[in-house]
C-alpha positions in Angstrom: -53.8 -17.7 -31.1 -52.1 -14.8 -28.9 -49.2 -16.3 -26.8 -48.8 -15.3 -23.1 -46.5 -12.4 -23.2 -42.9 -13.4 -21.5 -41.9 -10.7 -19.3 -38.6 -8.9 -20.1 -34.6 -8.9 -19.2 -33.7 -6.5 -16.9 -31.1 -6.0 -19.9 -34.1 -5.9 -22.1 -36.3 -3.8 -19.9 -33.3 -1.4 -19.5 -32.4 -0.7 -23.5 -36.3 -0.5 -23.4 -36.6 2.6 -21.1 -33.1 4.4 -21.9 -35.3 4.7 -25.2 -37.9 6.0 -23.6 -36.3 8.6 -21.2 -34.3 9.9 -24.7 -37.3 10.7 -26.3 -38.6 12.8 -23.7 -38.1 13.4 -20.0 -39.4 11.1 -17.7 -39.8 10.9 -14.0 -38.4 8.3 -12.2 -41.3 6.6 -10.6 -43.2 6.8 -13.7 -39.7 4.5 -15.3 -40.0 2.2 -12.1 -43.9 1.7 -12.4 -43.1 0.8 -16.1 -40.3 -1.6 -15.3 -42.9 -3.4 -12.7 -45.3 -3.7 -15.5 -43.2 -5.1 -17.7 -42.5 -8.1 -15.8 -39.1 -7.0 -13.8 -38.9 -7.7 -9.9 -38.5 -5.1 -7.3 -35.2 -5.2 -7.1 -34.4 -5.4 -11.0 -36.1 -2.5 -11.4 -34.3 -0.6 -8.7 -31.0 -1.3 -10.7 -32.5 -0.6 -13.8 -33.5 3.0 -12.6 -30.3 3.4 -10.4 -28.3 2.7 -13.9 -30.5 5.0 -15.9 -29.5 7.9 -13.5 -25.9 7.0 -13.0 -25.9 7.2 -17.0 -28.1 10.3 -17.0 -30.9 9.1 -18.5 -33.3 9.9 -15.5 -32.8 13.3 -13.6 -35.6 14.8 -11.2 -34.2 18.3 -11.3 -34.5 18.2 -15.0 -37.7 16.3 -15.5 -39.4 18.7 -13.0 -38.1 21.8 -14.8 -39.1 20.5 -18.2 -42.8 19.2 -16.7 -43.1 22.8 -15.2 -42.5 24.6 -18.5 -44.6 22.4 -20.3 -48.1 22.5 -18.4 -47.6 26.0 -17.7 -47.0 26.7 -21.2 -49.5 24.4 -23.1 -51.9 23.5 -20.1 -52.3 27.2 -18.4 -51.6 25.6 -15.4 -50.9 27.6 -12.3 -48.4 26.6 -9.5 -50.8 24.5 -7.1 -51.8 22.3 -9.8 -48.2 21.5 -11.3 -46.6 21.2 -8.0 -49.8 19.0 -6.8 -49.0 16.5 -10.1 -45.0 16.3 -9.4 -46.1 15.5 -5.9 -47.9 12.5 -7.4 -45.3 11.7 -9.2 -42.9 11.3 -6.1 -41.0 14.4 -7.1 -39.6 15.8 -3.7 -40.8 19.1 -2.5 -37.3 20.9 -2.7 -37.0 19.9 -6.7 -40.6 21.0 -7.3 -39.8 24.4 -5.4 -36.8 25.0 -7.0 -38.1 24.3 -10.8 -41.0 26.2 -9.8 -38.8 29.6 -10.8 -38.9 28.7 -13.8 -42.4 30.7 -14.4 -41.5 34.3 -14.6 -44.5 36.4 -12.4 -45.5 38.7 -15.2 -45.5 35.7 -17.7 -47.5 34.3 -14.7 -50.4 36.7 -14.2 -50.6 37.6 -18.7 -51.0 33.8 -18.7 -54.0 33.9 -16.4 -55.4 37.1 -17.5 -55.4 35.8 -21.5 -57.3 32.2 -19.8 -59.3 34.6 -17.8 -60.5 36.8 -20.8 -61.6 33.8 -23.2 -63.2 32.3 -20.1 -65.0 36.0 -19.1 -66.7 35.5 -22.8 -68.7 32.4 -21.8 -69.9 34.0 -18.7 -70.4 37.7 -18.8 -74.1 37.6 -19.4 -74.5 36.5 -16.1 -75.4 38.1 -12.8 -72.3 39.8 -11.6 -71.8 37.6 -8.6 -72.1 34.1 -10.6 -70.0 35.8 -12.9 -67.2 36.3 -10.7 -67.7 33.2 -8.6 -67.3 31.2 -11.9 -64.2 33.2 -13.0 -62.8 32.4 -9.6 -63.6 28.3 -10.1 -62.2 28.5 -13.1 -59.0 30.2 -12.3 -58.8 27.6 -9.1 -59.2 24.7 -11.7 -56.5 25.7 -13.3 -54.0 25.7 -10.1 -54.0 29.8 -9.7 -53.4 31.3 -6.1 -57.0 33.0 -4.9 -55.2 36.2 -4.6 -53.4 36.6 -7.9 -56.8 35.0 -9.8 -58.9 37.5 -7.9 -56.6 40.7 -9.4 -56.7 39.4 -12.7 -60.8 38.6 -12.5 -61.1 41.8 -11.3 -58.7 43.2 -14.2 -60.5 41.5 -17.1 -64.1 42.1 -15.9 -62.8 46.0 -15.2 -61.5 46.4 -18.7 -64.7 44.6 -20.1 -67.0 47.2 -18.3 -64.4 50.0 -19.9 -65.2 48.4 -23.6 -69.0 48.4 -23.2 
């Protein structure tokens, strides 16, 4: 039969998640929910992460950069959406601004044009105004400003008319 699992040492605990934030970056509230769920109190949990930081495990500066350059990079997320998700993680608004420049603009608007142009081959066939309207969900899914997905909509669906 499965035995009840005993809950972890802060010492434990702590080996436990200085593991974890080597292998990738991690934020610190995500590190602290894991702690709680692992069985430490409050307060253990507090040192543990406190610890972690002092030793440079933990880092919200870097985590935010690295999350930034990931989901823009392999998600095709747009600003709102990435800075909306380090919000959730309790990442403060200064860190997220500041990481934030780590999306160059013109890397910005190719990377939503080239979403925008496999997306414009799923809808094209349709009337011109539920065309555009569904470009302009999609690009707002995504976490793309209105004004910057509106120039590249109206890039790709100009340089589709060109083609034809």
């Amino acid at each position: 039969m499965n035995s009840p699992k005993r809950p972890m040492t802060p010492q434990q605990a702590a080996n436990r998640a200085a593991a974890l934030c080597a292998r990738s970056e991690q934020s610190l509230g995500d590190i602290r929910e894991k702690l709680l769920k692992w069985g430490l109190s409050s307060a253990d949990a507090t040192r543990v992460v406190n610890d972690l930081t002092a030793q440079g495990f933990l880092d919200e500066q870097r985590f935010a950069h690295a999350f930034v350059k990931d989901r823009f990079a392999f998600n095709g997320w747009g600003r709102i959406k990435i800075a909306h998700q380090l919000r959730l993680k309790g990442i403060p608004d200064d860190v997220i601004d500041s990481s934030m420049t780590a999306i160059d603009d013109e890397q910005y608007r190719e990377r939503l044009t080239e979403l925008l142009r496999a997306k414009w081959r799923t809808v094209k066939q349709r009337e011109p105004r539920a065309a555009w309207a569904a470009m302009m969900r999609f690009a707002a899914s995504r976490g793309f400003e209105t004004g910057i997905a509106a120039e590249c909509v109206r890039q790709v669906t100009k340089i589709d008319a060109e083609e034809d």
